[in-house]
Every structure is written in C-alpha cells, then in structure tokens.
KOLMIFI-383629 format. One record per residue (C-alpha): residue number from 1; residue in one letter; x, y, z. Coordinates in nm, 2 decimals. Layout:
BEGIN
R | pos | code | east | north | up
R | NUM | A | X | Y | Z
...
//
This chain:
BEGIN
R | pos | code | east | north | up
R | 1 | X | 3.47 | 6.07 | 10.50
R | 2 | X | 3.44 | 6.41 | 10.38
R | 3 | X | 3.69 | 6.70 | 10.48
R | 4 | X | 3.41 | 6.97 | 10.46
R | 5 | X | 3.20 | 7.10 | 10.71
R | 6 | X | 2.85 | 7.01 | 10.72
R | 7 | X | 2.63 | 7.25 | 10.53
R | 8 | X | 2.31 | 7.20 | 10.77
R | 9 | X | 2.15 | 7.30 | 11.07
R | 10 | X | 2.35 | 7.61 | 11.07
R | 11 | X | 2.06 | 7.86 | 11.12
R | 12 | X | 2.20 | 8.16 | 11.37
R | 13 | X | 2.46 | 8.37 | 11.43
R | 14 | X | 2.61 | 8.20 | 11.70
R | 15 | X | 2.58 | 7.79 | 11.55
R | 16 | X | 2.77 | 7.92 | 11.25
R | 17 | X | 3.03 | 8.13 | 11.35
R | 18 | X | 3.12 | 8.00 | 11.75
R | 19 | X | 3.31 | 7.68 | 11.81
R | 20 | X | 3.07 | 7.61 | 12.13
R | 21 | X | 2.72 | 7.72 | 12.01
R | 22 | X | 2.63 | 7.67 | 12.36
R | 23 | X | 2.70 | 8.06 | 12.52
R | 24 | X | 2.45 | 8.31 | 12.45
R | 25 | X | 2.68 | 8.63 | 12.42
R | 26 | X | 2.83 | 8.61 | 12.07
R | 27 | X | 3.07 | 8.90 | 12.17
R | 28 | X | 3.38 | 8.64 | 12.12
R | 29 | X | 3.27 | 8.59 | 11.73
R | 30 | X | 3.50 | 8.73 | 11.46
R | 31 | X | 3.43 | 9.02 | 11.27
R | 32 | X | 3.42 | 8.86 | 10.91
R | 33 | X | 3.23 | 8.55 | 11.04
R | 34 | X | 2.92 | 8.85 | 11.18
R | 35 | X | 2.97 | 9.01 | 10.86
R | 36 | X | 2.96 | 8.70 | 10.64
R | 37 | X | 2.61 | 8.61 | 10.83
R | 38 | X | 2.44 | 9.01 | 10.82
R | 39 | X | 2.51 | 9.00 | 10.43
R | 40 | X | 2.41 | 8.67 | 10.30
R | 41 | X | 2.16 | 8.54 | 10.64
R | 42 | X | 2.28 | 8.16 | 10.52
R | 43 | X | 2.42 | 7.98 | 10.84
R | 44 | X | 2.57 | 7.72 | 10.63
R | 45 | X | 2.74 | 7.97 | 10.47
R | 46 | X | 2.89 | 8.17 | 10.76
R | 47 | X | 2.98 | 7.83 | 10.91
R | 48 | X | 3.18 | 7.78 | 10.63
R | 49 | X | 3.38 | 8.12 | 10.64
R | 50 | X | 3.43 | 8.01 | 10.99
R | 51 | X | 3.57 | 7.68 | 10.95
R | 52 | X | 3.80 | 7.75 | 10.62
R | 53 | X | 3.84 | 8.16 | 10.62
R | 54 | X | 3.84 | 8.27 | 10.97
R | 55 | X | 4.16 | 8.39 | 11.19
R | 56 | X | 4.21 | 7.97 | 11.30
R | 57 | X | 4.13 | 7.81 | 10.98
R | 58 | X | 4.36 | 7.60 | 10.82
R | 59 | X | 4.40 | 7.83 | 10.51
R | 60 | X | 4.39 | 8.13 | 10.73
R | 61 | X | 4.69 | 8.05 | 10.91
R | 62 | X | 4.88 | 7.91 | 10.58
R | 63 | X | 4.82 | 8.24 | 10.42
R | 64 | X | 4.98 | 8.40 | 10.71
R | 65 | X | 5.28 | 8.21 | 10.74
R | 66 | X | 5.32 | 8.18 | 10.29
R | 67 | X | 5.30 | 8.59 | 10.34
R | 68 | X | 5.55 | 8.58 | 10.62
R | 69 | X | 5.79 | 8.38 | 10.47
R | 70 | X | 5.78 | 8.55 | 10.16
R | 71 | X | 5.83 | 8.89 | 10.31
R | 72 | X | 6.14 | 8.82 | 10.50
R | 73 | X | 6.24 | 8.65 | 10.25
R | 74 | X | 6.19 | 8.97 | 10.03
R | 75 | X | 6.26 | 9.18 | 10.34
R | 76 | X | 6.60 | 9.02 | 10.37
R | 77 | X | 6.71 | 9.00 | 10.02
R | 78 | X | 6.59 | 9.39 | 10.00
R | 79 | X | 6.81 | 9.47 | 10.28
R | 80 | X | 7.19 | 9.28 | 10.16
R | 81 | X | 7.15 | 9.48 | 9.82
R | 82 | X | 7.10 | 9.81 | 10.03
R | 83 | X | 7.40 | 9.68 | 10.25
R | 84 | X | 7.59 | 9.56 | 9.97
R | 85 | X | 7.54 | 9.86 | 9.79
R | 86 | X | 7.65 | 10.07 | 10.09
R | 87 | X | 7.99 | 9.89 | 10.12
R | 88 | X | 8.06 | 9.88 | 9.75
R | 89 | X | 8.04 | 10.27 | 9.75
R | 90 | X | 8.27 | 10.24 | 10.08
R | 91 | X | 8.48 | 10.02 | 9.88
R | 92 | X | 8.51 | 10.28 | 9.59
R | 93 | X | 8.59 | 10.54 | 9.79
R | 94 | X | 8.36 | 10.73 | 9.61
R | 95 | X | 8.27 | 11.05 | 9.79
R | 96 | X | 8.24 | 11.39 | 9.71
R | 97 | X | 8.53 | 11.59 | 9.60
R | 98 | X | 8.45 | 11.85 | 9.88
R | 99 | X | 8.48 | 11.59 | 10.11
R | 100 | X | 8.77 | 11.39 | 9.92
R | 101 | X | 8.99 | 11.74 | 9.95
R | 102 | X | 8.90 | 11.76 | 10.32
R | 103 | X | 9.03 | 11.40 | 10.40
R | 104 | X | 9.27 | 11.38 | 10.16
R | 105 | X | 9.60 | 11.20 | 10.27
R | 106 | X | 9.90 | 11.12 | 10.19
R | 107 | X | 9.79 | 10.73 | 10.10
R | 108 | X | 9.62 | 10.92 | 9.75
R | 109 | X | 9.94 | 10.85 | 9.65
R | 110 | X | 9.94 | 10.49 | 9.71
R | 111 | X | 9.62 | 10.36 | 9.53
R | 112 | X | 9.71 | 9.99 | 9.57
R | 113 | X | 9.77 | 10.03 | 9.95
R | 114 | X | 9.48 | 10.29 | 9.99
R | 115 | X | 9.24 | 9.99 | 9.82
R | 116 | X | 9.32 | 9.73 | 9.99
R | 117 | X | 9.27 | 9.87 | 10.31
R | 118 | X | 8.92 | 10.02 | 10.20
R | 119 | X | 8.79 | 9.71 | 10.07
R | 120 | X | 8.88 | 9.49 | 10.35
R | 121 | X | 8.70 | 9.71 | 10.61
R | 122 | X | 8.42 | 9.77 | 10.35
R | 123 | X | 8.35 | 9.35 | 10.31
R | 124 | X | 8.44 | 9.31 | 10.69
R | 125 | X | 8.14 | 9.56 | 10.79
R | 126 | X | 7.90 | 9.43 | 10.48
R | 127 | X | 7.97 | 9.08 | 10.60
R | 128 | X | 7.89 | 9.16 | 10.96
R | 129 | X | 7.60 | 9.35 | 10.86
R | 130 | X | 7.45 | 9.13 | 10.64
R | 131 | X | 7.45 | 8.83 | 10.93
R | 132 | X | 7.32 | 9.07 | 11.18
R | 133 | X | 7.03 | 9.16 | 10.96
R | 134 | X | 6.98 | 8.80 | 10.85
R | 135 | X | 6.94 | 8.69 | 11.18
R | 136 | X | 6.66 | 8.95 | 11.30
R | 137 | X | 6.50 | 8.94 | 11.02
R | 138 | X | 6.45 | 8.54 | 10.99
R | 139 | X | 6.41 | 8.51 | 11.37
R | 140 | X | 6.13 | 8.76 | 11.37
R | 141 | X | 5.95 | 8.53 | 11.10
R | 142 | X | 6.01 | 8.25 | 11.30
R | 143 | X | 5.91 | 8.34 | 11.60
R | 144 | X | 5.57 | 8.50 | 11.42
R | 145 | X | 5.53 | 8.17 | 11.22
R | 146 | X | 5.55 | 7.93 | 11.54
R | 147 | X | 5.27 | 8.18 | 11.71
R | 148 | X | 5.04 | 8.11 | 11.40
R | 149 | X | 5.09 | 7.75 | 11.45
R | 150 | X | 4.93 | 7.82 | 11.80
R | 151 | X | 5.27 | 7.73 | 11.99
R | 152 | X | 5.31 | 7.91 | 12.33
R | 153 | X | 5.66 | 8.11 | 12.29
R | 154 | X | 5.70 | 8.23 | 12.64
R | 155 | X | 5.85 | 7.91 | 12.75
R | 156 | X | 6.10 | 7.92 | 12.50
R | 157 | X | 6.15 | 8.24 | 12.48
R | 158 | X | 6.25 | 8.23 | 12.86
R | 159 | X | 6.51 | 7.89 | 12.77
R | 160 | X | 6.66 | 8.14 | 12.50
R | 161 | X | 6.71 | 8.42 | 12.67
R | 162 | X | 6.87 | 8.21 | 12.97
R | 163 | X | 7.06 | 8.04 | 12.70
R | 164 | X | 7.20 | 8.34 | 12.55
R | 165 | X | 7.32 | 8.51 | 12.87
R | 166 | X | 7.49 | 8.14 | 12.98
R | 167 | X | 7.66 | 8.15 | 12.64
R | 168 | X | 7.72 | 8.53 | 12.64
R | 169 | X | 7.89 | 8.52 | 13.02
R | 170 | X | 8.12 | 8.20 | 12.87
R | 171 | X | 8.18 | 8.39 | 12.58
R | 172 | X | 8.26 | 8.70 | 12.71
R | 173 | X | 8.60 | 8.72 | 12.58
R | 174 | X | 8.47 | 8.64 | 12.21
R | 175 | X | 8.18 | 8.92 | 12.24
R | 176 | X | 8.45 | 9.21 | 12.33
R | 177 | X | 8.72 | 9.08 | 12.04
R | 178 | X | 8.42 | 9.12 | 11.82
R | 179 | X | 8.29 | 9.44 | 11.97
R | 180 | X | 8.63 | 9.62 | 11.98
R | 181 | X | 8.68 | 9.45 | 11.64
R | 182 | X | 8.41 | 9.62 | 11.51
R | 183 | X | 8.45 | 9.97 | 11.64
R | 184 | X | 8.81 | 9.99 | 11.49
R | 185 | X | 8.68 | 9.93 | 11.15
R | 186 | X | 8.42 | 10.17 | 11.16
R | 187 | X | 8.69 | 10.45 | 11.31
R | 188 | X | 8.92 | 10.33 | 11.08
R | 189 | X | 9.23 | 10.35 | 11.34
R | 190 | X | 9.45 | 10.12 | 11.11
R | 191 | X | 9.41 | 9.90 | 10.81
R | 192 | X | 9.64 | 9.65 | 10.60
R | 193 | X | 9.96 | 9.82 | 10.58
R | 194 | X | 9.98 | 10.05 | 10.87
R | 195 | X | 10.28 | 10.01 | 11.06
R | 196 | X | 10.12 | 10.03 | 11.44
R | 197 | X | 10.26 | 9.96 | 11.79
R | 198 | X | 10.00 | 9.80 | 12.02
R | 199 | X | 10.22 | 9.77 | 12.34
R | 200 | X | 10.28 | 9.36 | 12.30
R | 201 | X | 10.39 | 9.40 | 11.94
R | 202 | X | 10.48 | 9.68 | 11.67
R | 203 | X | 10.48 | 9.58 | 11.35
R | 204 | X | 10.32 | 9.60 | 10.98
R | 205 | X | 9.94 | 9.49 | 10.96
R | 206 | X | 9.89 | 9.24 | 10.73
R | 207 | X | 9.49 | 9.13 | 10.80
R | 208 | X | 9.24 | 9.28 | 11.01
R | 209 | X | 8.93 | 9.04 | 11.12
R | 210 | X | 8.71 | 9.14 | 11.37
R | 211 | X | 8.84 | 8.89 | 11.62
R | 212 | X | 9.20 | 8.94 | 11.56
R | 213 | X | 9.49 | 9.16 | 11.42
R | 214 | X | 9.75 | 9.01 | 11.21
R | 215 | X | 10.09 | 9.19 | 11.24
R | 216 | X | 10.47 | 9.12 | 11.12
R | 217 | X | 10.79 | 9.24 | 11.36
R | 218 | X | 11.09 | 9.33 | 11.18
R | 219 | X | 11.22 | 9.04 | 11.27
R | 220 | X | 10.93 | 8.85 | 11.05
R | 221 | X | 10.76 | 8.75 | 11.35
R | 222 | X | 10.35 | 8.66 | 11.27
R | 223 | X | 10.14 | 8.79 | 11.56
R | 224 | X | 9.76 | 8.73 | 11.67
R | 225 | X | 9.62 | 8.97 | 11.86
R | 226 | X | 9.26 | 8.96 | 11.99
R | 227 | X | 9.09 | 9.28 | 11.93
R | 228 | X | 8.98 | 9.29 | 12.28
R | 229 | X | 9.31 | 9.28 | 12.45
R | 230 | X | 9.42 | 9.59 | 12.23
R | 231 | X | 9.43 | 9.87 | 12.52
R | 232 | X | 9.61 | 10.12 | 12.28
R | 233 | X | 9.71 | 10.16 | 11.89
R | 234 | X | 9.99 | 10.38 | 11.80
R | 235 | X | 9.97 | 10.44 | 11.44
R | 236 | X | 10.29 | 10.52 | 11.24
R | 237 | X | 10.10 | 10.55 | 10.90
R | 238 | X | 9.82 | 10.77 | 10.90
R | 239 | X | 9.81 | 11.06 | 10.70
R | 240 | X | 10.20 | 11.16 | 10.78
R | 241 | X | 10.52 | 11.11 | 10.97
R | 242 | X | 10.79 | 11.33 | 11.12
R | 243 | X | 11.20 | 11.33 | 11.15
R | 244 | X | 11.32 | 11.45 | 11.39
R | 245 | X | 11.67 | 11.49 | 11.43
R | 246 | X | 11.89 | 11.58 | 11.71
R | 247 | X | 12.21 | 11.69 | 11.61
R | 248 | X | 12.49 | 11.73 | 11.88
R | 249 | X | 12.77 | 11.98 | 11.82
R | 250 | X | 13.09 | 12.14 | 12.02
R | 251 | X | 12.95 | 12.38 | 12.28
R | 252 | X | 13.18 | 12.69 | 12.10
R | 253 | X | 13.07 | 12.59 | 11.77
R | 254 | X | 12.92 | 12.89 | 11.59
R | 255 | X | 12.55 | 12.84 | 11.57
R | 256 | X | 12.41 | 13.02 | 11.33
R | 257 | X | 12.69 | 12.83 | 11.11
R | 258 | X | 12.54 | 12.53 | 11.23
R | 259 | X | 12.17 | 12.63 | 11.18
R | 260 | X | 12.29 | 12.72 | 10.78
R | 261 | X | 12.41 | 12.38 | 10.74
R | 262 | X | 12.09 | 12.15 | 10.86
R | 263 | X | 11.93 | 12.43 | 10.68
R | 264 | X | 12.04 | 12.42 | 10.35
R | 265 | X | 12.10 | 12.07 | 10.37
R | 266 | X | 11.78 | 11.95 | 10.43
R | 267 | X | 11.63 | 12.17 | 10.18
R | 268 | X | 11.84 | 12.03 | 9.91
R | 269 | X | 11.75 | 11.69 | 10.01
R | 270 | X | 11.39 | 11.78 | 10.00
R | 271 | X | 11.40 | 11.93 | 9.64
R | 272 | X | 11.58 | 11.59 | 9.49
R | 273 | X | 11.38 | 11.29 | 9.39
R | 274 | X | 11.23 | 11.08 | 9.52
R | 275 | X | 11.27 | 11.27 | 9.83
R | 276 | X | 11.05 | 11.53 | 9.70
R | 277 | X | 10.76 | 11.30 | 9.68
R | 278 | X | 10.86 | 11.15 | 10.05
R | 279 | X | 10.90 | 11.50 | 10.19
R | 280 | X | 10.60 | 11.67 | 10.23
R | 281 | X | 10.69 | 11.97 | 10.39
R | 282 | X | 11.00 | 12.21 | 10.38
R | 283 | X | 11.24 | 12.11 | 10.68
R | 284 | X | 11.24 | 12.35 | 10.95
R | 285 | X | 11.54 | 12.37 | 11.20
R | 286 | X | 11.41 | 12.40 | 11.54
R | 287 | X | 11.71 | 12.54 | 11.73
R | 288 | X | 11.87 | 12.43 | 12.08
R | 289 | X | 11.70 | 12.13 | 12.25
R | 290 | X | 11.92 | 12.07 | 12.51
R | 291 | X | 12.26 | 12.22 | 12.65
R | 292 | X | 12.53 | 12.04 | 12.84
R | 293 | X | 12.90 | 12.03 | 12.96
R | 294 | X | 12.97 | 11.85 | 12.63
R | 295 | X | 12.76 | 11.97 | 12.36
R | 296 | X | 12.48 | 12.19 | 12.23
R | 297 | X | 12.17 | 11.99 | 12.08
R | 298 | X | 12.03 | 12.15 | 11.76
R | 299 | X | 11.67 | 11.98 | 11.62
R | 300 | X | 11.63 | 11.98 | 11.23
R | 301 | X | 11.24 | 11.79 | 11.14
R | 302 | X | 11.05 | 11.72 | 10.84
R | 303 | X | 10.74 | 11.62 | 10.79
R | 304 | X | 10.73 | 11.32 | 10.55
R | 305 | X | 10.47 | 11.03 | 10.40
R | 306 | X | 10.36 | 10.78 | 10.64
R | 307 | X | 10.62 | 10.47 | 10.69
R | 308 | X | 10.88 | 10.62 | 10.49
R | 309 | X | 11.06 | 10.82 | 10.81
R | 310 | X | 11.29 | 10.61 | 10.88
R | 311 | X | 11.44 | 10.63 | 10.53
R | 312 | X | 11.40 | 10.98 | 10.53
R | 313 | X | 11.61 | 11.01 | 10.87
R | 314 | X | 11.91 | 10.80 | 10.74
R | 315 | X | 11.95 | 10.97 | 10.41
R | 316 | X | 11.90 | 11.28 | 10.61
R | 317 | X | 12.19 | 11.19 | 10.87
R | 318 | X | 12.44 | 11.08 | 10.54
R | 319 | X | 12.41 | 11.39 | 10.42
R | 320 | X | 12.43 | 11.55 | 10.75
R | 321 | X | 12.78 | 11.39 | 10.81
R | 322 | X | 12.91 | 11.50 | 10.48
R | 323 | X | 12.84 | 11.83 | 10.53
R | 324 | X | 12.99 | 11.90 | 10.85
R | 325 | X | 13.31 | 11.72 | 10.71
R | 326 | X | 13.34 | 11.96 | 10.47
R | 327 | X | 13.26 | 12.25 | 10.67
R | 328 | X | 13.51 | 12.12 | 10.94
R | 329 | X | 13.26 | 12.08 | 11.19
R | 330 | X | 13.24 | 11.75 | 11.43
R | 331 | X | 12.96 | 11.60 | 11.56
R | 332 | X | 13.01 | 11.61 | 11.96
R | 333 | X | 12.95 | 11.31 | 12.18
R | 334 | X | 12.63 | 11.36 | 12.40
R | 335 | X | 12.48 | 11.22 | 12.68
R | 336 | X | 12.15 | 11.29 | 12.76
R | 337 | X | 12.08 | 11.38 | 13.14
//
C-alpha cells in the first residue's frame, strides 16, 4: 500500500488543499496550499503540497522541531561561551587600570589570596548561570516541540505550575540559602579568606557555595552556615583594619610626655619591616578617651592590612611597655565605668 497521496480527482481549490472538501468557504485553506493551486492550476499537485509541505504535514512539523532543536542547541552553546567568557574575565581580574586604581585594596598585595577568592565567586556565578540559561532555553524548545507534535500544554502546564509552587513552598528554606547565596557573591561581602563574624560564629572562611558558608573558629572548629540564616556579616578583611589602643596612665602623669611616647613609638614601629608593609598609615595618637578616679585613657590607632591587626596591636603593646619602663612611666589600673 502506497504512502503517497492519490494524484487524481483533485480538480479545485478546495478538494486539494481542505481536509473536508465538503464546506464551501475555503477561508480556512493555507496560504502556500492557495498559492501552490493559482500558480500551477494542477489539483493533484496542490493536494500534494497539502499533504507533505503544508503547516500539519509530516515533514512540515519535522522541519520545525530539526530547526528547533538545532537552535537551542546552538542558542545554548552560544550563550555558556558568552557566560564563560564573562567569568573568566571576572576571574582575571582584568579591568581597566582607571578602575583597578579606584578599587584597589590592600589584598593587591596578596595575589594568591586575592585569586582564589575571585575565581571561586567567578565559577560559582558561571556555574549558576549556565544552569539557569540551560534550563530556559531547553524548556522553551520543549515546550515549542511538544506543541508541534499537536499536544495540548495547558493541562500540563497547569500540573507544573502547581507542582512548582508545592515544591517551592516545601522548599522554601533551600530557595532563600540559594537566593541570599547568590546575592553575596555578586556584592562580594566576603570570599575565601576573610576573617568574618556572622553572629553564631566568627571565624576564617574557608569555602563559599551558594547554599552554605564554610568557616574555622580559632579553636579549629568547622562550621556550616546556610546562607539564608546569615542576618548580618561583619567583615574583618576588606580593604583594611584598625588598632586601636587604649592606654591607661596615672591621672598626674604629664601628658604631653605621654602623647611623645605612643607617638614616637608607633612611628618607629611603622617605619621597621615588615611592619612597614602591615602599617598602612602613619599612627595617630587620638588623646584622652576617658577620665577617672584612677587613671587618664590616652587612644594611639593605626590603620593596618586586613587580618594582620591583631599582630599589629601586640607588637604595638611590647613596645609600648618598654618604653614607658624606660621613661619611668607606669601603666595605671583602669576600670571602665
């Protein structure tokens, strides 16, 4: 039994280009059927553009769904090298170097650090983008492929959309740890390395996902933290770090004696590797902070790198003591009110 349609008895408009050759208004017949029959007048011939050519046939709707395949596909593939592209550059930190000054911190001194952190929240993002635009853009092709095969969509459409909010309600959690995780990479708040207190934990980062943040105590405590449940980030590493320094001192010491010591002291200490490269700033003594019955408070800061304050303070303090020993100054006793 043959597969093609019957070349005969084909001899108007309407017997060769309408399924039911029965209605009289041949306002439903295809544009390239009508146009096939006023060119060529051969009903056999239009019938045949009908059957194998027009918007139903068989090779009509293959055509379609070859071409939509093949343009997602394309499509898809197009879009990954765009985002890949896009993260490598993030990745690079390349930039302009009118922007680089700008934004320039302190971490341009730690290219290893500075590196890691970049190219973790670059892959995090390309990864994230990547899916995102994988799934619209092979969804849409789906969805257009099963309407070629003449498949009514609304019913499923409805089950997926009542799916998704079931799933999204139960899932709630997940979604926000993912949203949040997302938004912190893309404001860069912290990144592997920063030392960052989060309220339930303060520690050194050590991985950032979008679900969680991995941090290590000083103790060498490991904890998880889902993005969502962060409500606040202080951040101990970005760009710089102050000492500050409260130094206690008999209430009828002389003060300006006192202001020439944290003075000259600090600036010493600033001018000496490695301290000049921690110290980014020359130390300024601040003066009286607070007066009691038992001593005067006098404030000495520094602004220093990122993480390395701590250091900074106890060296600062050493040399502190030594001083005042050797001027015959003591350091009073002070309670704060």
């Amino acid at each position: 039994m043959s597969v093609l349609p019957s070349l005969s008895g084909k001899t108007s408009l309407t017997s060769a280009c309408a399924d039911d050759p029965r209605p009289k208004d041949p306002g439903h017949i295809t544009t390239g059927c009508r146009l096939t029959w006023n060119i060529t007048h051969n009903g056999d011939l239009a019938h045949w553009y009908h059957v194998w050519l027009d918007g139903s046939s068989p090779i009509t709707w293959t055509v379609k769904v070859v071409l939509t395949i093949v343009i997602a596909y394309v499509l898809r593939r197009l879009t990954h090298k765009l985002i890949t592209k896009v993260t490598t550059r993030m990745a690079e930190g390349t930039m302009p170097e009118r922007l680089r000054e700008k934004t320039r911190t302190i971490f341009d001194g730690s290219p290893v650090l500075v590196s890691e952190r970049r190219r973790q929240r670059a892959e995090t993002m390309g990864s994230v983008l990547r899916s995102i635009s994988s799934v619209i853009i092979l969804g849409a092709a789906t969805l257009t492929v099963l309407g070629y095969l003449g498949l009514n969509l609304t019913p499923f459409l409805a089950s997926a959309s009542i799916i998704g909010v079931a799933v999204a309600f139960g899932a709630q959690n997940l979604v926000k740890d993912f949203l949040s995780g997302m938004f912190m990479l893309l404001e860069d708040q912290y990144g592997v390395g920063d030392v960052i207190d989060v309220g339930s934990a303060k520690g050194t980062v050590e991985a950032v996902t979008l679900r969680t943040t991995r941090l290590r105590d000083a103790d060498g405590v490991v904890w998880y933290i889902p993005n969502g449940e962060i409500k606040r980030v202080g951040n101990e590493s970005q760009n710089w770090a102050r000492v500050v320094l409260d130094v206690p001192v008999e209430y009828d010491v002389d003060l300006d004696k006192v202001r020439t010591i944290l003075s000259e002291t600090a600036s010493v200490m600033a001018a000496e590797p490695p301290w000049d490269e921690i110290i980014l700033e020359e130390p300024t003594v601040w003066g009286i902070q607070a007066l009691s019955n038992e001593a005067v408070v006098v404030r000495v800061v520094c602004k220093t790198t990122p993480g390395r304050q701590g250091d900074a303070a106890s060296e600062l303090r050493e040399r502190l003591k030594k001083a005042f020993d050797s001027a015959g100054l003591t350091i009073a006793a002070f309670t704060a009110a």
